[in-house]
LUMPANU-810996 format. One line per field, with one value per residue (C-alpha): residue number from 0; z negated, y, x negated. Coordinates in nm, 2 decimals. Layout:
// residues N
k = [NUM:...]
w = [Z:...]
v = [Y:...]
u = [X:...]
END
This chain:
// residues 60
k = [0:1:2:3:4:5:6:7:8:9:10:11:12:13:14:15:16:17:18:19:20:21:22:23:24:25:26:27:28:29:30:31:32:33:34:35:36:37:38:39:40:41:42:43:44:45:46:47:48:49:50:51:52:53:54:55:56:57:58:59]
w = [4.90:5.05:4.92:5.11:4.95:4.62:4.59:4.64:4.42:4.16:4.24:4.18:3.87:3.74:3.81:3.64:3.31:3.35:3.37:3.06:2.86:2.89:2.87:2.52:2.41:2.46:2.28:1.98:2.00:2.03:1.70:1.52:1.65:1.54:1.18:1.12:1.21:1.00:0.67:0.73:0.72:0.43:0.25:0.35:0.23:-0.10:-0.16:-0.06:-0.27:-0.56:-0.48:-0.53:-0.84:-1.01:-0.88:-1.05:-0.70:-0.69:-0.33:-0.22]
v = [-0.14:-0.48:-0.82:-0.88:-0.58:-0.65:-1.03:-1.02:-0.75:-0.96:-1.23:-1.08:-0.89:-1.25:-1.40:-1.08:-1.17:-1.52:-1.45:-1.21:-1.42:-1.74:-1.48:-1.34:-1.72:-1.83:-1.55:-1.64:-2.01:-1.86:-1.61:-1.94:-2.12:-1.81:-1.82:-2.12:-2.15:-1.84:-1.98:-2.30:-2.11:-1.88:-2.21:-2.36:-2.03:-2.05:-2.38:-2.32:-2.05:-2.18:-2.47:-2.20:-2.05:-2.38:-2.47:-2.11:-1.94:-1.62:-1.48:-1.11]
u = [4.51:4.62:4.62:4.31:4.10:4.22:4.16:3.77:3.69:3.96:3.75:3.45:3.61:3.65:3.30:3.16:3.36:3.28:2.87:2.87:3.07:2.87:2.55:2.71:2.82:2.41:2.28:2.49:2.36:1.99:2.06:2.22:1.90:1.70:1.83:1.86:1.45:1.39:1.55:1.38:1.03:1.14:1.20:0.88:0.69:0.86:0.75:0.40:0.39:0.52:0.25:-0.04:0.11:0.13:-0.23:-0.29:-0.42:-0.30:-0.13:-0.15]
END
């Protein structure tokens, strides 16, 4: 292959790499996101619940 077969599909090689790595980088920042979210709701459920044991209502 010549220089000029080789340097589009490098080219393309590189813009491939460079999509699925900035994919891979949001994803991580969504499941941070995601976490973070889910541990503020665990937290707001604990304190809800302990709210309706202390008020002596009883949660199933």
């Amino acid at each position: 292959m010549s220089d000029t077969t080789i340097a589009p599909l490098q080219k393309h090689y590189q813009e491939s790499l460079d999509y699925w790595r900035k994919a891979l980088r949001e994803l991580h920042f969504e499941e941070e996101r995601l976490r973070f979210q889910a541990e503020v709701c665990a937290g707001r459920i604990l304190r809800l619940k302990r709210r309706a044991y202390e008020s002596g209502v009883e949660i199933k």
